[in-house]
VOKE-922535 format. One record per residue (C-alpha): x, y negated, z. Coordinates in pm, whole numbers, padded with zeros to 5 digits, always signed. Example, Ala and Ser with C-alpha at 12.3 -4.5 7.8 and 13.67 -1.06 7.14 Angstrom:
2
+01230+00450+00780 +01367+00106+00714 
//
This chain:
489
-01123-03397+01299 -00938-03733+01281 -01245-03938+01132 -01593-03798+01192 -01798-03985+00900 -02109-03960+01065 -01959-04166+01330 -02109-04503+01261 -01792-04628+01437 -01610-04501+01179 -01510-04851+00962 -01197-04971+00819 -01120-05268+00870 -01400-05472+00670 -01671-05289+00802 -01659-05035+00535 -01752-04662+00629 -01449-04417+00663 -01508-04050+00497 -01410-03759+00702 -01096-03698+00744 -00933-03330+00883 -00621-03230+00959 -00565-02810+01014 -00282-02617+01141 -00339-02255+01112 -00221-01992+01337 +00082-01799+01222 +00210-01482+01351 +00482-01280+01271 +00350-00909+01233 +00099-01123+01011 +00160-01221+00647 +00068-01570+00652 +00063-01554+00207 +00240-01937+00183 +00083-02180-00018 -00202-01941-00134 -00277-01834+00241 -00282-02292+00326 -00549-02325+00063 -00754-02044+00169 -00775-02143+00512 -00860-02509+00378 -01138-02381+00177 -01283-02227+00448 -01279-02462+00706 -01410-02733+00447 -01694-02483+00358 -01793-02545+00768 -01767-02913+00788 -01844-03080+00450 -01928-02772+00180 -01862-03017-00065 -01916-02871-00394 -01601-02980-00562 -01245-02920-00436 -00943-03147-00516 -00615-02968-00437 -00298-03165-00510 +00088-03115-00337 +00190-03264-00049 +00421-03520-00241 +00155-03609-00508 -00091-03932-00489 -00414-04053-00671 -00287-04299-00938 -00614-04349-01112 -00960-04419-00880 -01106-04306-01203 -01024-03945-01226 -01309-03839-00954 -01528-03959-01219 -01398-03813-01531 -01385-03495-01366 -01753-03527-01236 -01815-03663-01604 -01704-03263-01688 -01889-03066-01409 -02226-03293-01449 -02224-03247-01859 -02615-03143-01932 -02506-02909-02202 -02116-02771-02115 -02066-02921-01777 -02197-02567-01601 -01943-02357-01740 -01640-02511-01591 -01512-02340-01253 -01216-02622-01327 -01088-02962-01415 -00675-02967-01498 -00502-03323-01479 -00117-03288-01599 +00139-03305-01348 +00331-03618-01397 +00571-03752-01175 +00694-04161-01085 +01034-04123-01067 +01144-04046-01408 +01462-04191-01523 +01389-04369-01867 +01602-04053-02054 +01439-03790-01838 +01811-03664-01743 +01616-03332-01596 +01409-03313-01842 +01094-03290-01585 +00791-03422-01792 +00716-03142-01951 +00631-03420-02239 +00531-03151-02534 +00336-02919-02362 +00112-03138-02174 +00085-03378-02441 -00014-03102-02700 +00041-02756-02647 -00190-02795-02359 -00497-02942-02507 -00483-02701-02773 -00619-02448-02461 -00937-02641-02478 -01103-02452-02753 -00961-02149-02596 -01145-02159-02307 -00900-02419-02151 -00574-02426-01915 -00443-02260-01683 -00446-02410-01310 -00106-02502-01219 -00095-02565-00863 -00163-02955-00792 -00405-03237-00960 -00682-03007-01012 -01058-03082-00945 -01231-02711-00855 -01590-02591-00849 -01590-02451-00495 -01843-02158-00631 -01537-02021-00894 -01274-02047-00679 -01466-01826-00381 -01506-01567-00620 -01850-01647-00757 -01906-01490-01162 -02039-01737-01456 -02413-01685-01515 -02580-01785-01825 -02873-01920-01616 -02611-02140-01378 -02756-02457-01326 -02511-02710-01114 -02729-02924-00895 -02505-03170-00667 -02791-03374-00538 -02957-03037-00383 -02580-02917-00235 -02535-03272-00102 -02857-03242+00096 -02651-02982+00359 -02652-03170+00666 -02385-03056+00997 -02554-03117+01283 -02274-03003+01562 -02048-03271+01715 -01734-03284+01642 -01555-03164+01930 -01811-02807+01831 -01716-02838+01474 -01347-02792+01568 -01405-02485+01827 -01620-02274+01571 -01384-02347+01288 -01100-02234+01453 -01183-01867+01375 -01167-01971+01022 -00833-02023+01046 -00695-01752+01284 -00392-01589+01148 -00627-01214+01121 -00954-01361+01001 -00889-01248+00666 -00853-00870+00748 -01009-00613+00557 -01179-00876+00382 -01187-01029-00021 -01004-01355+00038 -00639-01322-00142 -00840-01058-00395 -01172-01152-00498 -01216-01492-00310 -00979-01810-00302 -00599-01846-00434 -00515-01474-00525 -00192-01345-00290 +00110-01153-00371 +00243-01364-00644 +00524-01700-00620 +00313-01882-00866 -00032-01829-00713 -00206-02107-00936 -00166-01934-01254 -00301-01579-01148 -00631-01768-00955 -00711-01982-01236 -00655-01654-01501 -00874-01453-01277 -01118-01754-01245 -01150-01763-01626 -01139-01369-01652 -01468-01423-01425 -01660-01631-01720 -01590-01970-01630 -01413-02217-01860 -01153-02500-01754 -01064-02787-01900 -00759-03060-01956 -00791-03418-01890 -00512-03651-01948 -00647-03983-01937 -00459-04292-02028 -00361-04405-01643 -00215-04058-01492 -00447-03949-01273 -00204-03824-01004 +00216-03883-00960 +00482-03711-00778 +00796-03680-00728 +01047-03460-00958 +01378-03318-00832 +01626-03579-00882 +01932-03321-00857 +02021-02996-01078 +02016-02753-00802 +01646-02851-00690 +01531-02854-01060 +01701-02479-01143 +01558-02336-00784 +01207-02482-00839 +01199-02322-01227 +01370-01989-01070 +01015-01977-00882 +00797-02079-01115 +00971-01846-01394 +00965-01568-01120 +00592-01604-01054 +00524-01592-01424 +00694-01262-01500 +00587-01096-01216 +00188-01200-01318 +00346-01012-01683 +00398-00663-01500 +00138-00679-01224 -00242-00566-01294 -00328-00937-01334 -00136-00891-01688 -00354-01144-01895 -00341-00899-02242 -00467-00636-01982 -00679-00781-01702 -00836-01046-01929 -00914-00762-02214 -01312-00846-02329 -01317-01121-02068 -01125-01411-02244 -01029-01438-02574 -00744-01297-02761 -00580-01678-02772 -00601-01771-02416 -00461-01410-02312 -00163-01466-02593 -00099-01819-02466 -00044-01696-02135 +00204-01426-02221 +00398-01716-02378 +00434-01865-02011 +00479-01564-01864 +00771-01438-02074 +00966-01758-02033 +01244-01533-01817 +01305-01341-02071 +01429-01584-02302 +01755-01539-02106 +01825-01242-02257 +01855-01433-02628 +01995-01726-02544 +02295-01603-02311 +02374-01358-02661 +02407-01707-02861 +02600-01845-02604 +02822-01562-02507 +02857-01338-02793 +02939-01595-03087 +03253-01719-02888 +03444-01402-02796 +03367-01266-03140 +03539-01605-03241 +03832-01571-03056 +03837-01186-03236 +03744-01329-03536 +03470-01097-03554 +03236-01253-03816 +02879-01284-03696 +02676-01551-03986 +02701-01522-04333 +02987-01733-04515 +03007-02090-04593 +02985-02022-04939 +02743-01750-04948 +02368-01866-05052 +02271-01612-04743 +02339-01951-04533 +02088-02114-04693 +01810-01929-04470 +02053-02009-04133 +02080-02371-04214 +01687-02423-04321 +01546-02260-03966 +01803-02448-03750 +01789-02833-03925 +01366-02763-03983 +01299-02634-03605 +01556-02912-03445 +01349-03192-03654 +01019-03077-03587 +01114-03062-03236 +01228-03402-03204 +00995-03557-03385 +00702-03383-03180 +00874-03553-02849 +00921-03895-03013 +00564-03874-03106 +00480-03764-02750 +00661-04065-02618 +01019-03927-02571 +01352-04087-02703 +01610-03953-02870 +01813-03938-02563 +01545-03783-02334 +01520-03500-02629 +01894-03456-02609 +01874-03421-02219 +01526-03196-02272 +01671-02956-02525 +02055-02958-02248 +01767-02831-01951 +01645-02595-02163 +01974-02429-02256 +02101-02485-01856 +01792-02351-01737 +01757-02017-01958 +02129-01923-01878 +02069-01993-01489 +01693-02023-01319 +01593-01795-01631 +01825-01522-01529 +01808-01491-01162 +01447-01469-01216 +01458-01211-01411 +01660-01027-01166 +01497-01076-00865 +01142-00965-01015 +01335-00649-01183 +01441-00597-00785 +01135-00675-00633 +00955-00407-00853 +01229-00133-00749 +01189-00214-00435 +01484-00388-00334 +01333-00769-00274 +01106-00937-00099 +00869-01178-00199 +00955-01536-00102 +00848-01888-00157 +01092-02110-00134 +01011-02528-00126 +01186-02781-00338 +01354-02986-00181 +01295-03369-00353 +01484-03578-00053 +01802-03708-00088 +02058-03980+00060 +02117-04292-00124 +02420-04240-00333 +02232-03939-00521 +01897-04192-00609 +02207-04402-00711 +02336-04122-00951 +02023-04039-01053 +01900-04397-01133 +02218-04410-01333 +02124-04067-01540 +02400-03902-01406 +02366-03574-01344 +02415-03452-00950 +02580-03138-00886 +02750-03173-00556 +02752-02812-00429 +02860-02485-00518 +02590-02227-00567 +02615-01891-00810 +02406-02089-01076 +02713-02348-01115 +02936-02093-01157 +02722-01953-01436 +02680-02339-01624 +03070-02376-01582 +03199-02030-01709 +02983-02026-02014 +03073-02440-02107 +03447-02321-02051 +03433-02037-02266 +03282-02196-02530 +03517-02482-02503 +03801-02231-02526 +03674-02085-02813 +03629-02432-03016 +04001-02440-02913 +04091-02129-03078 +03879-02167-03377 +04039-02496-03451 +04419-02369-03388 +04312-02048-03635 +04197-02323-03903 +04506-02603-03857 +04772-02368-03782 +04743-02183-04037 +04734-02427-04407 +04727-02111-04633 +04462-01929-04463 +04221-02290-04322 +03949-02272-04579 +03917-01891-04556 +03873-01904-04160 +03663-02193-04186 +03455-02030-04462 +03399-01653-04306 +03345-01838-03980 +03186-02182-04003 +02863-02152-03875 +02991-01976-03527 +03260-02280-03539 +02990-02500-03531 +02741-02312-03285 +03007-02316-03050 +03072-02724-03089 +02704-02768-03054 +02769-02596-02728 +03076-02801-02616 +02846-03153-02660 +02566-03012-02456 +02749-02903-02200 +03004-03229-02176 +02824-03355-01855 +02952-03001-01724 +03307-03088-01849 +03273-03458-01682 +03165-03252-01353 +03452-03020-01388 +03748-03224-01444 +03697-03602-01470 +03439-03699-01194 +03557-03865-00871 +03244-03868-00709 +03015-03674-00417 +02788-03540-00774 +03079-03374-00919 +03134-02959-00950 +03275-02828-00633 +03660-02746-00636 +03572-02354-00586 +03313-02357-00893 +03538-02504-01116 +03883-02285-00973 +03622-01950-01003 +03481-02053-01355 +03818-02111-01491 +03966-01769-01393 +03584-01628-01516 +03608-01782-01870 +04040-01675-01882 +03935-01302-01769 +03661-01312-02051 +03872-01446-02305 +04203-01145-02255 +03944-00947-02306 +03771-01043-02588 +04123-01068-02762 +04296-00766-02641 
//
């Protein structure tokens, strides 16, 4: 216990009185599991429970901060509501981050979905809790069902009073957070963050909601908390490999929301998760448009419908009508044009990489083959990379399988723009033909080639630290070549 608050001594520097303040390190053991972030927050909430029992939790990440003084009270605004306020077990602030390059080069803010997609879950019977920035009612997360007859009375829980010093405070609580306190008990199950899962949050706050309680989304003006977003590519795929990971592995556990929340949330809510939770297997889809298109190309396998055939018509309405309602959603959510160009680049980068392994690793962690892991973020870097990243450049830097990935799909679509434009110049007599029977995969594969021209920058151009390793780009090369013969012989 750093600062005891009933210590009267306990003043900043104007005389003011200090709240308590608690630092814990809990025992780890090898031969015992010590569940990550999950296992952290459990042995928080029970130590807490000893020295303050305050009724209301705040959890946020270690690199977040309070940006508005104001959120405490919007939140308690929520949980002290005479007619609604008792059905919340949570309040959700979005998790927004300070050092966003003007474009969004990683495309990090999430911009759409918190700015609408999100608050949509209101009516549902609100959000899911995603990790950090979240005000909880101490009651839901220990495990505690919704009542009809709940009544929330925080002048009554305030009343608790610890007696013990604090020198005794520390010695009781210490069994609270011995490394086999929790055996053959509920916490990790019934009570606290739920274990066994990468992305912890969402399968506590879906069984918190599957217990009757309600959550909700506030996103006031002044963001109520910052951090800090990965400011290279390899950070940003790694922490979306997780978070992607988590999600599909909720999908096929028993915590499936269309199954575990059947007659305990609504049909919405359990549907909006499975949107989240599926985001791995958008892989699948995308790597076909990306892959398949181009080697048929260099076959000149026909995939679309012809130029001139009205069947194009339907092609040409979905792409320009979902590409304009997309950017005009993020320029109404605050975006530019740029940051949408750089959000819709992520999206494609991170489906074809972070998307993939995820995939993967849960389909081997179900046979038996993997482990689970957790495995941290990394957001520091040296000063030439905040350099590059200030500039909206984007850092590479290393070699890693994901690289190799980005660079043999951007060469082998670059190759096949290559041969689709020799078939249609070389050859005067037979140009329109080629470019009618085989426009639109033409074009789908030059709307490849400018996403992917930071990749080509990387590749070949770049002098810089940033720039794709020598052994990605010698690797992809060969990769893309080796695809190619094939395709064409």
């Amino acid at each position: 216990i750093l600062i005891d608050g009933r210590d009267t001594n306990a003043v900043d520097i104007e005389g003011n009185p200090l709240p308590t303040l608690v630092y814990l390190a809990r025992e780890k053991r090898p031969q015992f599991h010590h569940h990550f972030k999950a296992g952290a927050m459990n042995a928080l909430i029970r130590i807490s429970s000893k020295i303050s029992n305050g009724p209301i939790i705040l959890n946020v990440d270690c690199d977040m901060y309070s940006n508005n003084s104001e959120s405490i009270k919007y939140s308690l605004c929520v949980f002290m509501d005479e007619e609604k306020g008792d059905e919340f077990g949570y309040v959700q602030f979005p998790q927004s981050f300070d050092n966003l390059t003007k474009n969004d080069i990683y495309g990090c803010s999430f911009r759409v979905i918190q700015k609408l997609e999100v608050h949509g879950l209101d009516a549902n019977g609100g959000p899911c809790f995603i990790g950090t920035g979240c005000f909880h009612r101490r009651e839901a997360l220990c495990g505690k069902k919704y009542e009809k007859n709940f009544r929330f009375d925080l002048k009554k829980l305030n009343n608790t009073k610890v007696n013990e010093r604090a020198s005794l405070l520390e010695e009781t609580c210490k069994v609270l957070a011995s490394c086999t306190f929790e055996h053959n008990t509920t916490w990790g199950k019934e009570m606290g963050l739920i274990y066994g899962f990468p992305a912890e949050d969402i399968v506590t706050g879906l069984s918190v909601q599957c217990r009757g309680w309600k959550s909700m989304f506030l996103d006031p003006e002044r963001d109520g908390f910052l951090g800090v977003a990965p400011i290279t590519l390899l950070q940003l795929l790694v922490q979306h490999k997780r978070w992607t990971e988590g999600h599909l592995q909720v999908f096929l556990s028993k915590y499936c929301p269309l199954l575990y929340g059947y007659k305990k949330i609504p049909l919405k809510l359990r549907l909006a998760y499975c949107a989240y939770n599926l985001w791995a297997a958008n892989c699948l889809a995308t790597l076909y448009y990306v892959v398949v298109p181009c080697l048929c190309l260099l076959k000149g396998i026909t995939l679309f419908p012809k130029i001139s055939s009205p069947w194009v018509l339907p092609f040409a309405y979905v792409a320009f009508s979902h590409h304009a309602y997309s950017l005009g959603e993020f320029l109404w959510c605050g975006g530019t044009f740029l940051g949408w160009c750089n959000d819709q680049r992520m999206w494609l980068f991170k489906r074809t990489t972070s998307y993939l392994f995820a995939s993967f690793e849960t389909i081997l962690k179900l046979l038996g083959y993997s482990q689970l892991a957790f495995v941290i973020t990394t957001k520091v870097a040296d000063e030439d990379v905040s350099k590059r990243y200030d500039q909206e450049m984007i850092e590479f830097g290393v070699a890693s399988p994901m690289f190799d990935i980005l660079a043999t799909l951007a060469i082998l679509n670059l190759l096949g723009s290559f041969g689709a434009i020799k078939k249609v110049t070389m050859h005067a007599d037979k140009g329109f033909k080629v470019l009618d029977q085989l426009g639109l995969q033409i074009l789908l594969c030059l709307v490849l080639v400018t996403i992917n021209l930071p990749v080509y920058q990387a590749l070949f151009f770049r002098m810089d630290k940033g720039k794709m390793p020598s052994s990605v780009t010698y690797k992809s090369i060969i990769f893309a070549l080796l695809a190619c013969t094939l395709a064409v012989y």
